[in-house]
C-alpha positions as CSV (number, residue, x, y, z in Angstrom):
1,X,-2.5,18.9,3.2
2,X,-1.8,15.2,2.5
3,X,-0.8,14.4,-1.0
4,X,-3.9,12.2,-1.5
5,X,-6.1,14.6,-0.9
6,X,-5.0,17.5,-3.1
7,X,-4.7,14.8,-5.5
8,X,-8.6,14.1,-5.1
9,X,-9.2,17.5,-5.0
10,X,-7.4,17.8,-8.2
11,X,-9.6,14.5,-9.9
12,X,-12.5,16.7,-8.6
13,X,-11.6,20.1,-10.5
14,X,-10.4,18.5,-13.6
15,X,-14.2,16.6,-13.6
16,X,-16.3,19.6,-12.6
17,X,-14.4,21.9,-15.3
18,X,-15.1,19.2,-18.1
19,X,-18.6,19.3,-17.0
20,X,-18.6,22.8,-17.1
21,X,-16.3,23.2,-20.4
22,X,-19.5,20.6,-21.9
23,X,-22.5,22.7,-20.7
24,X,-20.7,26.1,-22.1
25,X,-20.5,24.3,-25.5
26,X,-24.8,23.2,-25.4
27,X,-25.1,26.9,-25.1
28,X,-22.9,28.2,-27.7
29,X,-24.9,25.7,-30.2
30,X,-28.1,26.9,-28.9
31,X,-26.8,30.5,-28.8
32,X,-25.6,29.7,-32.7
33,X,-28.9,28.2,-33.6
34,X,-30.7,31.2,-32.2
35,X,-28.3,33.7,-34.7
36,X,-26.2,35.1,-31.8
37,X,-23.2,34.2,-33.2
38,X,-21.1,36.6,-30.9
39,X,-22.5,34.7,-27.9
40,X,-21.4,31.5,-28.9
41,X,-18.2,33.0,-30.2
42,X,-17.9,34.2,-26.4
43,X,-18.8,31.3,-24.9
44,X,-16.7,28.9,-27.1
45,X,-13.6,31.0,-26.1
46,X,-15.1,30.3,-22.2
47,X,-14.7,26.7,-23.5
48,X,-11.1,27.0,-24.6
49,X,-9.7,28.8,-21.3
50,X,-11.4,26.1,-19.3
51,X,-9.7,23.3,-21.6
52,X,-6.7,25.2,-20.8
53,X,-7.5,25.6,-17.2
54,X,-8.4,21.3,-17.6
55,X,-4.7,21.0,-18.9
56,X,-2.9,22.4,-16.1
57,X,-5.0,20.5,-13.9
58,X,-3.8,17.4,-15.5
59,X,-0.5,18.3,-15.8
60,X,-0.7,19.1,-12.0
61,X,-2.2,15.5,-11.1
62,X,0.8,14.1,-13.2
63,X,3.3,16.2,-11.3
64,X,2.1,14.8,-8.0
């Protein structure tokens, strides 16, 4: 694989896990606002492995 296109790739994953990472959060508010608090607990630590995930990603695109 060219380096250009694992770095698209990369842009890709890092955008699509954001957008992801941002839906998860709606649904832990709405899961709060509905009193299941251990949903949104679960789905807000979803949210914080995929902002992990969306760091390594970066630091990936910087390595390249």
């Amino acid at each position: 694989m060219e380096p250009e296109n694992l770095k698209i790739k990369l842009e890709h994953w890092s955008e699509h896990n954001k957008s992801h990472a941002a839906g998860y959060r709606k649904q832990a508010d709405e899961a709060g606002n509905m009193g299941m608090h251990e949903v949104k607990d679960e789905l807000l630590s979803a949210v914080e492995d995929l902002d992990n995930a969306g760091r390594h990603l970066e630091k990936a695109l910087e390595k390249l």
